[in-house]
C-alpha positions in Angstrom: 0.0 0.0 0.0 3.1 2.3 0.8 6.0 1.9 -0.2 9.9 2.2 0.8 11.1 3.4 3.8 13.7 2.4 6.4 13.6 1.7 9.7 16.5 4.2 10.3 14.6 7.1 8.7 11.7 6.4 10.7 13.4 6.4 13.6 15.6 9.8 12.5 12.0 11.2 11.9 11.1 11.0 15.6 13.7 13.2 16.7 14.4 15.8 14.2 10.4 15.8 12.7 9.7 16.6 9.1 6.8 17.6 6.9 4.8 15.0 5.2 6.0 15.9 1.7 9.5 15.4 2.8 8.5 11.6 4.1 10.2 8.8 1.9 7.6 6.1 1.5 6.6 3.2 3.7 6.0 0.2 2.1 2.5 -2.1 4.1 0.0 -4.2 3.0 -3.7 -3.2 4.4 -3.5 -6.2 6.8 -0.2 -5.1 8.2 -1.9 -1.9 8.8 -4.9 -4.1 10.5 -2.9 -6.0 12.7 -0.2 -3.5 13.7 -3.4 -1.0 14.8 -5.1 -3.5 16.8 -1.8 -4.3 18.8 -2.0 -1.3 19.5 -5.2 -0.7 20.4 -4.4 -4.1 23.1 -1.5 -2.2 24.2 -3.3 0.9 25.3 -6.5 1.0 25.0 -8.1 -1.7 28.1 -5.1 0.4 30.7 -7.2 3.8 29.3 -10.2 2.3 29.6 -9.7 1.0 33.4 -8.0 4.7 34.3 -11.5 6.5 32.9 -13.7 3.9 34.3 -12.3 4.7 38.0 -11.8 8.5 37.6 -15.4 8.4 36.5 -16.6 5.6 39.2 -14.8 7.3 41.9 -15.9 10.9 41.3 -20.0 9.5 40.8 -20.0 7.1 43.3 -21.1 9.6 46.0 -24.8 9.7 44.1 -24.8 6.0 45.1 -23.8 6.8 48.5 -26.0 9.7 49.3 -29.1 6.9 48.4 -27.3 4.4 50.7 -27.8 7.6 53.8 -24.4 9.5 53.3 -27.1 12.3 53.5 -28.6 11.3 55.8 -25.9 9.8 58.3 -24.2 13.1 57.9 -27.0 15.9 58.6 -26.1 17.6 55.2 -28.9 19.6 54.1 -29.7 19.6 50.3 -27.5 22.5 49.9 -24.9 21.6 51.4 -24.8 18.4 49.9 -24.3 20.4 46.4 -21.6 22.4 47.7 -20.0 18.9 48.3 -20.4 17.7 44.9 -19.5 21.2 43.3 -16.2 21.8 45.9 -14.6 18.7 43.7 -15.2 20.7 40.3 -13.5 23.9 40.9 -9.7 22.6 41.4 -10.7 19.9 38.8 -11.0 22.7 36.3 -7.9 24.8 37.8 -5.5 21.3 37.3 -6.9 20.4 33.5 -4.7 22.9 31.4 -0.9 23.0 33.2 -1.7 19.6 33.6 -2.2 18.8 30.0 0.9 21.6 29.2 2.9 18.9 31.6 2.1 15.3 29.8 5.0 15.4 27.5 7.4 17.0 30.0 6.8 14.1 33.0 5.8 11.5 30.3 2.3 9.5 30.7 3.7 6.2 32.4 5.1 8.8 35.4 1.8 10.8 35.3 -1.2 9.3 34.7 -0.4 6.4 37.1 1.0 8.7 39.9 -2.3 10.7 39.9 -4.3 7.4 40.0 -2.9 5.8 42.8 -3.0 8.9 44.8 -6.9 9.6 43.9 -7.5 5.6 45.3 -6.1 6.9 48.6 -8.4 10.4 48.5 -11.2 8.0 47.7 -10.2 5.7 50.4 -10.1 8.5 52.6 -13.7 9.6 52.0 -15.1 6.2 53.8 -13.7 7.3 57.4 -15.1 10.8 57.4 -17.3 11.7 60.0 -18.5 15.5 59.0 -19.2 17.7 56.8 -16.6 19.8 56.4 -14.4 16.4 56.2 -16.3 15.6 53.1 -15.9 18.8 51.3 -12.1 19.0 52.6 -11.4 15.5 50.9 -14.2 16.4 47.7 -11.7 19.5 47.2 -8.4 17.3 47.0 -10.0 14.4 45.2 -11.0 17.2 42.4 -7.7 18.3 41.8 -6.2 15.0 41.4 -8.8 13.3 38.9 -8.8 16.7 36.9 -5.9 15.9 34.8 -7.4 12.4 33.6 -9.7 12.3 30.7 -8.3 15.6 28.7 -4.6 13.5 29.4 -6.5 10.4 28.1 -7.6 12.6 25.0 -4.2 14.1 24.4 -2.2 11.1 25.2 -4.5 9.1 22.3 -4.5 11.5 20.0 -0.2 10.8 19.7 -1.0 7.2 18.8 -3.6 7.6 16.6 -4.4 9.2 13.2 -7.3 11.6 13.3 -10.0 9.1 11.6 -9.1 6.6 13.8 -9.7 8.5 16.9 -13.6 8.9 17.7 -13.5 5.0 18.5 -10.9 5.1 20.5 -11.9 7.9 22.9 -15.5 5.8 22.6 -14.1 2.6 23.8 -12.7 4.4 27.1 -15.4 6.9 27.3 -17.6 4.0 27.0 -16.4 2.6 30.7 -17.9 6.2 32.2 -21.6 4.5 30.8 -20.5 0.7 32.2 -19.0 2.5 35.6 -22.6 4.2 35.7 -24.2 0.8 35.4 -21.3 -0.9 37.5 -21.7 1.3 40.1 -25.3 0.6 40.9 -24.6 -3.1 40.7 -21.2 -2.9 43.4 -22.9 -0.1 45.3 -26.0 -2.6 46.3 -23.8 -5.5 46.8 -21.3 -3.2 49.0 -24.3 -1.7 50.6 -25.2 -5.3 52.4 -21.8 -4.5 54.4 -24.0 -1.8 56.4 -22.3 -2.0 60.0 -19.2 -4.3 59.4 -16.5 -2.6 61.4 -18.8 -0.4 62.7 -19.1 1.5 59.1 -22.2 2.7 57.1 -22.8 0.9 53.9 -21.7 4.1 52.1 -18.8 4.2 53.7 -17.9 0.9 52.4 -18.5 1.9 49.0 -16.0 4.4 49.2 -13.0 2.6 50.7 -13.4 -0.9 48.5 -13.6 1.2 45.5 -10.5 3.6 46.5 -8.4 0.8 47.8 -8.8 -1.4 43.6 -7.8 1.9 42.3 -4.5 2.5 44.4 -4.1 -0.9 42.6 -4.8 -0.1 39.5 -2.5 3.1 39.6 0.5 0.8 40.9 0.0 -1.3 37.8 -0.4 1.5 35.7 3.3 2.1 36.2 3.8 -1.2 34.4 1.6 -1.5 31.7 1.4 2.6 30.4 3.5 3.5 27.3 4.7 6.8 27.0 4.6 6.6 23.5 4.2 3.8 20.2 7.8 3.1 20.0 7.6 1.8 23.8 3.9 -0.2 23.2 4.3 -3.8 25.1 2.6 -5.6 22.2 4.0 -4.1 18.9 7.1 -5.9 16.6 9.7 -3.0 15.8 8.0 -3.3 12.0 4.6 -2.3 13.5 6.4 0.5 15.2 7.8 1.8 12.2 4.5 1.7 10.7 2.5 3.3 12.8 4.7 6.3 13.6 5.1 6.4 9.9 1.1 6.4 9.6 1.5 9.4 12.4 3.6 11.9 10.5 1.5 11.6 7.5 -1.4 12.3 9.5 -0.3 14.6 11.6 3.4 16.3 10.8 3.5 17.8 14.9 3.2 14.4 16.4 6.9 14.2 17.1 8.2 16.8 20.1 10.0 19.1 17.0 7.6 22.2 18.6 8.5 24.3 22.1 5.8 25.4 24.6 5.0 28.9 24.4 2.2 30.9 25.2 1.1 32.1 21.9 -0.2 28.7 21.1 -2.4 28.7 24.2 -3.9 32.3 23.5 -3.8 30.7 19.4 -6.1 27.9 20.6 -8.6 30.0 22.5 -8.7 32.9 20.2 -9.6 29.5 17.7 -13.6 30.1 16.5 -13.6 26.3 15.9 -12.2 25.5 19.6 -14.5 28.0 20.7 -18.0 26.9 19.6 -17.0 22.9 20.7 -15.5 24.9 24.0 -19.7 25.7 24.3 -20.7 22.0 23.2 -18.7 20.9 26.0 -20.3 23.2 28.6 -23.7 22.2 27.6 -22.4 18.5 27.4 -20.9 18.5 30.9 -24.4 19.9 32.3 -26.1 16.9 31.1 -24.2 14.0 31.5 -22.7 14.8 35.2 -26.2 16.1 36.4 -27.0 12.5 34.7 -24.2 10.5 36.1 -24.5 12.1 39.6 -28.1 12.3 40.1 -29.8 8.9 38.3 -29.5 6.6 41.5 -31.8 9.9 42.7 -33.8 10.4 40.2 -35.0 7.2 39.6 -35.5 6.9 44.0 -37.8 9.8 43.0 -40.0 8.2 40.5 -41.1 6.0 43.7 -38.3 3.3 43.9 -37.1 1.6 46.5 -33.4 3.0 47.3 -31.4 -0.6 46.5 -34.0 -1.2 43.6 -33.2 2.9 42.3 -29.4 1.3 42.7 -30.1 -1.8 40.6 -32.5 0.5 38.3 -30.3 2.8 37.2 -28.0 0.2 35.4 -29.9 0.1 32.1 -29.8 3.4 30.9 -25.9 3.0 31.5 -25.8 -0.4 29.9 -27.9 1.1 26.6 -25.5 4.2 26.5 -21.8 2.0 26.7 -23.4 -0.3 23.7 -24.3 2.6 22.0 -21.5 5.4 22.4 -19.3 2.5 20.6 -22.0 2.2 17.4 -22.4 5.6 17.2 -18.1 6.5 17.6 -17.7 3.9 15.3 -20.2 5.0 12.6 -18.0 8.6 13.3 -14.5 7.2 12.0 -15.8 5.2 9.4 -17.2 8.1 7.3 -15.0 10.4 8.9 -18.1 12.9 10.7 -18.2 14.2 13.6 -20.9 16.7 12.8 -23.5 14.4 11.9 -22.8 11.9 14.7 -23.1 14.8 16.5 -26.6 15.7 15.3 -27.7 12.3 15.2 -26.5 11.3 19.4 -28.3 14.9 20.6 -31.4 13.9 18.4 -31.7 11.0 21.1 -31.1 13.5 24.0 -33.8 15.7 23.2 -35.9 12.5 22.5 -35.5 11.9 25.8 -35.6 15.0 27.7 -38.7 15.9 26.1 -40.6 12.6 27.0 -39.5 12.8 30.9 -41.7 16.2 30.4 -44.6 15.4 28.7 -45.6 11.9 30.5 -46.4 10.9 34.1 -46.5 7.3 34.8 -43.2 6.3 36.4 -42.5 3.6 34.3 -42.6 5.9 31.6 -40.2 8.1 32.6 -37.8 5.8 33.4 -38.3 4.7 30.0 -37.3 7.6 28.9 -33.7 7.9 30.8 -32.8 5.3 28.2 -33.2 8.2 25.5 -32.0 10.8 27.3 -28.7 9.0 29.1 -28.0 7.2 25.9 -27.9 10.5 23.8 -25.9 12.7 26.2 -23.1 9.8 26.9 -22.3 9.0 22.8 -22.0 12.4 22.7 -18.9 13.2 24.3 -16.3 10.7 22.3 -17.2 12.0 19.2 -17.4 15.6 20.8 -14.1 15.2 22.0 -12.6 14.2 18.8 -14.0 16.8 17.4 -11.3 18.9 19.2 -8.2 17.1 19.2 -8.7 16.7 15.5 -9.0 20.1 14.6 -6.4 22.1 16.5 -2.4 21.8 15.7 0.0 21.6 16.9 1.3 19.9 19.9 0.4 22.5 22.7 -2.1 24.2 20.7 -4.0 20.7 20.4 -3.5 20.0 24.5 -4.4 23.7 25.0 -7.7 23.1 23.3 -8.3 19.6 24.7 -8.1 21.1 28.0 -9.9 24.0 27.5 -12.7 21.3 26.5 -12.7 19.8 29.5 -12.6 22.6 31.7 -16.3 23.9 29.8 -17.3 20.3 30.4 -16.3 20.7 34.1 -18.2 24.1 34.3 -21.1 22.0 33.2 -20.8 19.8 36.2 -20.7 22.2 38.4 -24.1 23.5 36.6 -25.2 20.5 37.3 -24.9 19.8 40.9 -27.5 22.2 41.7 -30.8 20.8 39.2 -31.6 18.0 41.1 -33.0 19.2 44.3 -35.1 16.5 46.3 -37.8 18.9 46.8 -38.3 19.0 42.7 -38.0 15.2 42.6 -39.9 12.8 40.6 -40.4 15.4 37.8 -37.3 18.2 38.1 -39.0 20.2 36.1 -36.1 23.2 35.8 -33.3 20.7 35.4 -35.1 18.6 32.2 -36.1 21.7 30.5 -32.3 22.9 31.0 -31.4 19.8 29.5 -33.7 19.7 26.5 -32.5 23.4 25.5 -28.6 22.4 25.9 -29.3 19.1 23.8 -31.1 21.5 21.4 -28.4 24.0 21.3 -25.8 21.8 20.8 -27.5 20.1 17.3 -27.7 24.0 15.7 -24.0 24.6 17.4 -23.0 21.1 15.6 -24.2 22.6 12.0 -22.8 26.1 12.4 -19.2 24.3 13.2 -19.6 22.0 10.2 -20.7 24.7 7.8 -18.1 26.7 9.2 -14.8 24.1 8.8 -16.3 23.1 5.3 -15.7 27.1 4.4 -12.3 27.3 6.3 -11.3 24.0 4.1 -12.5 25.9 0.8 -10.3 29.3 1.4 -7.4 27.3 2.6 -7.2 25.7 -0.4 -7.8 28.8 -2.5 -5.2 30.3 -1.1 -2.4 27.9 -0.8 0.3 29.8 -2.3 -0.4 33.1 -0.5 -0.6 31.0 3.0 2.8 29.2 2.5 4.8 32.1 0.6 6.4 33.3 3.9 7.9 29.7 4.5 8.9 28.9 0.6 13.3 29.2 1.1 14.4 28.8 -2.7 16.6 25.4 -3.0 15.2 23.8 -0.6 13.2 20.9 -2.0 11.4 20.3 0.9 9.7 24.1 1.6 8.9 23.9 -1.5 6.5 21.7 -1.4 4.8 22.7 1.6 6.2 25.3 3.7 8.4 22.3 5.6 8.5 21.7 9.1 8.3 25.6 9.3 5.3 26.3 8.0 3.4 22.8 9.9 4.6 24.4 13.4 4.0 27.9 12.8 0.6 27.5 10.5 -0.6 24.3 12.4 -4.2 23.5 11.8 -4.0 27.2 9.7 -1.6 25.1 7.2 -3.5 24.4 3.8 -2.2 21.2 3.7 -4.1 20.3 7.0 -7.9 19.4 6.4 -10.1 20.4 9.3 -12.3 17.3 10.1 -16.4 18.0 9.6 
C-alpha cells in the first residue's frame, strides 16, 4: 500500500520531525496496517479504559452513596450536599490545562499512574469521614487530582492515533464512564449489604473498596502505560515503524519538534472552531454529570425503593456504553463528527422531552434510556471533534483542556438541578437539559458549515498562505512550507484538512 522506507529514517524522523511531503515512503499491506493498529489498540487502549472507568466511578459514586444515607448519616442539608459535589469541580478545572501543558514533559507512564494511585487513597479517605466539612475537605483534593485524567487520556491518544481513527478510541474508554454508571449501581448494592461491618455505614464501604482497587490499578499503571508507540508492550519494531510512519502523514507535529509557548495557548482560544465545541462541551458537561450524579436519585424519585433505584439505574448505562461504541464507530468510518453529533443529541432531546410530557413512572424511566444514551455517545465523538481540529502539539493540548474545563463548568451547573424537593419530575433541570441538547445540534451545524468554508479558502489560497515559509533550494519548503510552516501554521496550514 506504501512503499519504501527504512527503519532508520523512521526512527531519525522521531527526533528531528519533518513535513509529510519530505516523508520517503513506507511500504505495508492493508492487513499489516490491520494488525499493527489492533496491537496497539491491546497495548493501550483496556489500561485507558480501566483509568476513565475509575476517575469516572470514583468521582459519581457519592450519588450512590448519598441513596445508601451518606445524606442522611451526615446531617447535610440539600444544599450543602451540592456544595460537596460542586467543591470537587472547581480545582478539577484549575489542574486540567498545566496539567495537559505537563504530559509530554513528566511523560504519561510517570503521570497518569501517579495521579491514580493517589486519587485511590483520597477516595479511600472519604469512607472514614465523619462531618461535613471532612467531606468537602477530601471532595476538594480528590477534584484536583482526577482533573488531569480524561483531557490527558484525550491528548495522550491523540499521539497514537491518526485523526480518523480517533472517535472510536476515545469511545471505547469513554464507554467505561456509561458501564462504571451501570457498574456502580450493581457494586454499590452489593457493597451496601456491608451496612455495620466494622462499625461502618454501607456508604462508607462503598468508598473505601472502590478507593483501595484503584491505588491498585495506579500501581500497575506504572507497568503496563506507554509513554509513547515506540515503547507499546505488544507491537514488533515493524509495526512501530508503521505506525509512527502512519502518524507523520497524519499529523506532521506528532513528534516533540515544537516548544511550549504561550502564543499557542492564547492561538487555541482565540480558535472560532475550539470556541464553539469549548460551548458543546459546557452544555455536554451539564447533562451527562447532572446525569451521572443524580440517576440513583432520580429514579428513588420516580417512587423506587433506594437498593431497587441502585439496581434500576443500570440500564440506561448499559444502553449508552453499547451505543457510544455504534455511534463513535459510525464517526470514523465516514469520517463525521458533525452528523454523529446531530444524530446522538437527536436522542437527548428525545428523551428530555418525554420525561416532560408523560407521568406514569415507568414511563419516565423509560425515557432515561433516550435521554442517558444521547448525552453519553456524545462526548467521544465531541471530544474528537477537538483534538482533530487544533495543531499543533500544545495548541491541540491547550484546546483539549480548555474542552474539559467547559465540560467541568457544566458539572458544576449541574450539581444544583436535582433538588429532592423538585423530585420525581425536576422540572427546571429537564427543561435545561432539552434546551442544551437542542443547542448543541444548531452549534453542531454552524461548526460544520463553518470548517467546510475554512477547508475551501485554505485551499484557494495555498500559495499566498505558504509564501512566507517557501526558502528557494530547498526541496522540501517547497513543497509545503516544511516543518516551518506545519509548526508555525498548524491547523491554519492548507495542507491540514479540518475534520467535519
Amino acid at each position: 500500500m506504501s512503499s519504501l522506507e527504512t527503519k532508520d529514517d523512521v526512527s531519525d524522523l522521531e527526533t528531528k520531525g519533518s513535513s509529510p511531503n519530505a516523508l520517503t515512503v513506507f511500504e505495508y499491506t492493508e492487513e499489516e496496517r490491520r494488525k499493527a493498529v489492533r496491537a496497539l489498540d491491546w497495548s493501550v487502549l483496556p489500561i485507558m479504559t480501566m483509568f476513565y472507568l475509575l476517575s469516572f466511578l470514583d468521582r459519581g459514586n457519592i450519588g450512590n452513596a448519598r441513596v445508601a444515607g451518606l445524606q442522611k448519616d451526615l446531617k447535610m442539608s440539600d444544599h450543602q450536599y451540592s456544595i460537596v459535589v460542586t467543591i470537587l469541580y472547581v480545582p478539577y478545572i484549575l489542574a486540567e490545562l498545566p496539567a495537559n501543558l505537563l504530559l509530554r514533559r513528566i511523560g504519561p507512564k510517570i503521570l497518569m499512574p501517579t495521579l491514580l494511585t493517589v486519587w485511590g487513597v483520597i477516595v479511600t479517605l472519604q469512607g472514614v469521614v465523619s462531618s461535613y466539612a471532612g467531606l468537602v475537605v477530601v471532595r476538594a483534593i480528590l477534584g484536583a487530582v482526577e482533573g488531569p485524567m480524561f483531557p490527558g487520556i484525550v491528548l495522550y491518544l491523540s499521539g497514537f492515533y491518526t485523526r480518523k481513527e480517533l472517535s472510536l478510541r476515545i469511545g471505547i474508554f469513554f464507554s467505561s464512564a456509561s458501564l462504571s454508571g451501570a457498574f456502580s449501581g450493581l457494586l454499590a448494592a452489593a457493597i451496601e449489604l456491608m451496612n455495620g461491618i466494622g462499625g461502618k455505614p454501607g456508604w462508607a464501604w462503598i468508598f473505601i473498596l472502590e478507593g483501595l482497587f484503584s491505588i491498585l490499578m495506579g500501581l500497575l499503571g506504572f507497568i503496563l502505560v506507554p509513554s509513547t508507540p515506540r515503547q507499546a508492550l505488544f507491537l514488533t519494531e515493524r509495526q512501530k515503524d508503521l505506525i509512527m510512519y502512519r502518524l507523520h502523514r497524519d499529523r506532521p507535529s506528532i513528534n516533540p519538534a515544537d516548544h511550549f509557548s504561550l502564543s499557542q495557548v492564547i492561538r487555541a482560544a482565540k480558535s472560532p472552531q475550539v470556541i464553539i465545541v469549548f460551548a458543546i462541551f459546557y452544555m455536554l458537561g451539564t447533562n451527562v454529570y447532572g446525569l451521572a450524579l443524580f440517576l440513583p436519585s432520580i429514579v428513588n424519585g420516580l417512587g423506587f425503593k433506594p437498593n431497587d433505584a441502585q439496581l434500576l439505574s443500570v440500564g440506561p448505562f448499559a444502553s449508552a456504553f453499547f451505543f457510544t461504541l455504534v455511534l463513535a464507530k459510525f464517526s470514523d468510518r465516514y469520517n463525521t463528527r458533525a452528523v454523529a453529533t446531530i444524530i446522538t443529541y437527536a436522542l437527548g432531546v428525545a428523551g428530555f422531552a418525554m420525561y416532560l410530557g408523560v407521568s406514569d413512572k415507568w414511563h419516565r424511566y423509560g425515557s432515561l434510556f433516550l435521554s442517558v444514551t444521547g448525552v453519553y455517545a456524545a462526548a467521544p465523538v465531541v471530544s474528537a471533534w477537538m483534538a482533530n481540529n487544533s495543531e499543533p502539539y500544545y495548541r491541540r493540548a491547550s484546546s483539549i483542556a480548555f474542552g474539559y474545563i467547559a465540560t467541568n463548568a457544566g458539572g458544576i451547573t449541574s450539581t444544583w438541578l436535582f433538588p429532592t424537593n423538585e423530585a420525581p419530575r425536576y422540572v427546571k433541570a429537564t427543561t435545561i437539559n432539552l434546551v442544551f441538547c437542542s443547542l448543541c445540534i444548531i452549534l453542531a451545524v454552524i461548526n460544520s458549515l463553518m470548517l467546510m468554508r475554512e477547508n475551501k479558502i485554505k485551499k484557494l489560497k495555498r500559495d499566498e498562505i505558504l509564501a512566507p515559509y517557501i526558502k528557494e533550494g530547498d526541496k522540501e519548503s517547497e513543497k509545503d512550507g516544511g516543518l516551518e510552516a506545519w509548526m508555525e501554521l498548524g491547523d491554519r496550514h492548507p495542507d491540514f484538512v479540518y475534520t467535519i
